[in-house]
Steps between C-alpha positions, in 0.01 A plus 500: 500500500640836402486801741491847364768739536272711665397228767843473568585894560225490744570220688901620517324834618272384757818261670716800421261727739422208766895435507586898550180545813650197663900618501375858616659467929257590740555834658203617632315304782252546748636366848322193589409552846544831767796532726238397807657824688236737285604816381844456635707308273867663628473782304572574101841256550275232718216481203826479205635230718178249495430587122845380497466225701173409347659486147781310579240220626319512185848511260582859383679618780809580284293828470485797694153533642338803648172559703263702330426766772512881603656682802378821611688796667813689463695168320204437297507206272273421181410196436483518088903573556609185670393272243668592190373564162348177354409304377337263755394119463295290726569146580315370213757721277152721422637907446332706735580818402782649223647820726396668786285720302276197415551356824303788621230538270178312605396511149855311405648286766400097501466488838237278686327178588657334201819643497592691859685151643719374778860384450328151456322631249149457674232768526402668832114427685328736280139641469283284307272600200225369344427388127479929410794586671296651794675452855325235716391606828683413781302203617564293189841621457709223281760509816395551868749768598641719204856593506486761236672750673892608446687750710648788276462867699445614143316710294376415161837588308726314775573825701537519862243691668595866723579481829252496735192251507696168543479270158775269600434362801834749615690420224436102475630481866124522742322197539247671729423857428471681183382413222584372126411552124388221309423417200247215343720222341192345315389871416149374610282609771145477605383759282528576118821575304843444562653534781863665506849254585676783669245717705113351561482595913702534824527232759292537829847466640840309482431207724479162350161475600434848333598420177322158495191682602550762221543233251810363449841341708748752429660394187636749242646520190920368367626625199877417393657802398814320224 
């Protein structure tokens, strides 16, 4: 039986694409559980040192990993400049965003339920939908406690916020008062629309307990920056 020439170009083309998503290295990640201490992860150097840790478990710690989180005050950190420029692959070697520019576009980033994953490349608890798309209420929620939260202390373009009203649980170091930014890492809630990954609500506070009772454990966002 003869195959066309054209069969053949699209079959080379179709392994040619699969071939080039799988070799793409993972360097974006959700963190696959909280620190258990809350809002306090030791600081900007602390939160580096799980994502670290945390890739090295999963196979690409030869990279440099960063947290993806804001400080406020005088020595004010951004968390859109600790992560460098892109661009960023989940575990499933699926692009999540080209540059930072994209990365902070809702309209252009890939993140989400299919494609915001831990190191393992698994998704987090997220809020369930129904057949339209329309969030289920909470009582037939796919997963009995939703973990959609992730710590940032960021506004919508990855900027830290002024001094002032605390929105990093004092500078990732309080598990008890203050309070954090977060951001939905489904981009769902219980209402219509999407839901921003960088800045959706506050905490109630920085405890363990807080955050689970906001919605989430206290995870957060790694990003290899070479």
């Amino acid at each position: 039986m003869k195959i066309s020439k054209l069969k053949l170009i699209m079959a080379a083309g179709i392994l040619f694409s699969s071939a080039s998503a799988m070799s793409q290295e993972m360097n974006f990640f959700v963190t696959s559980a909280g620190s258990g201490h809350g809002g306090n992860l030791g600081g900007l150097a602390g939160a580096d040192a799980r994502c670290q840790a945390l890739a090295s478990v999963a196979g690409a710690g030869d990279k440099t990993w960063h947290a993806y989180l804001s400080t406020q005050g005088p020595n004010a950190v951004n968390a859109r400049d600790r992560i460098g420029s892109g661009p960023w692959y989940n575990a499933k070697g699926t692009m999540i965003a080209r540059n930072l520019e994209e990365l902070h576009t809702e309209e252009t980033n890939r993140l989400g339920v299919e494609n915001a994953l831990d190191e393992h490349g698994a998704p987090v608890p997220y809020v369930g939908v129904d057949n339209n798309g329309v969030p289920l209420p909470l009582e037939l929620q796919i997963t009995p406690n939703v973990e959609h939260d992730a710590l940032t202390g960021s506004d919508i373009n990855g900027m830290a916020f002024p001094a002032g009203e605390d929105r990093t649980c004092n500078n990732w170091t309080s598990d008890d008062e203050g309070s954090a930014m977060l951001g939905h890492i489904d981009r769902r809630t219980l209402g219509p629309g999407l839901s921003p990954w960088s800045v959706a609500h506050p905490s109630s506070g920085c405890s363990q307990q807080a955050l689970i009772n906001t919605g989430g454990t206290g995870r957060y966002y790694c990003f290899a920056i070479d």
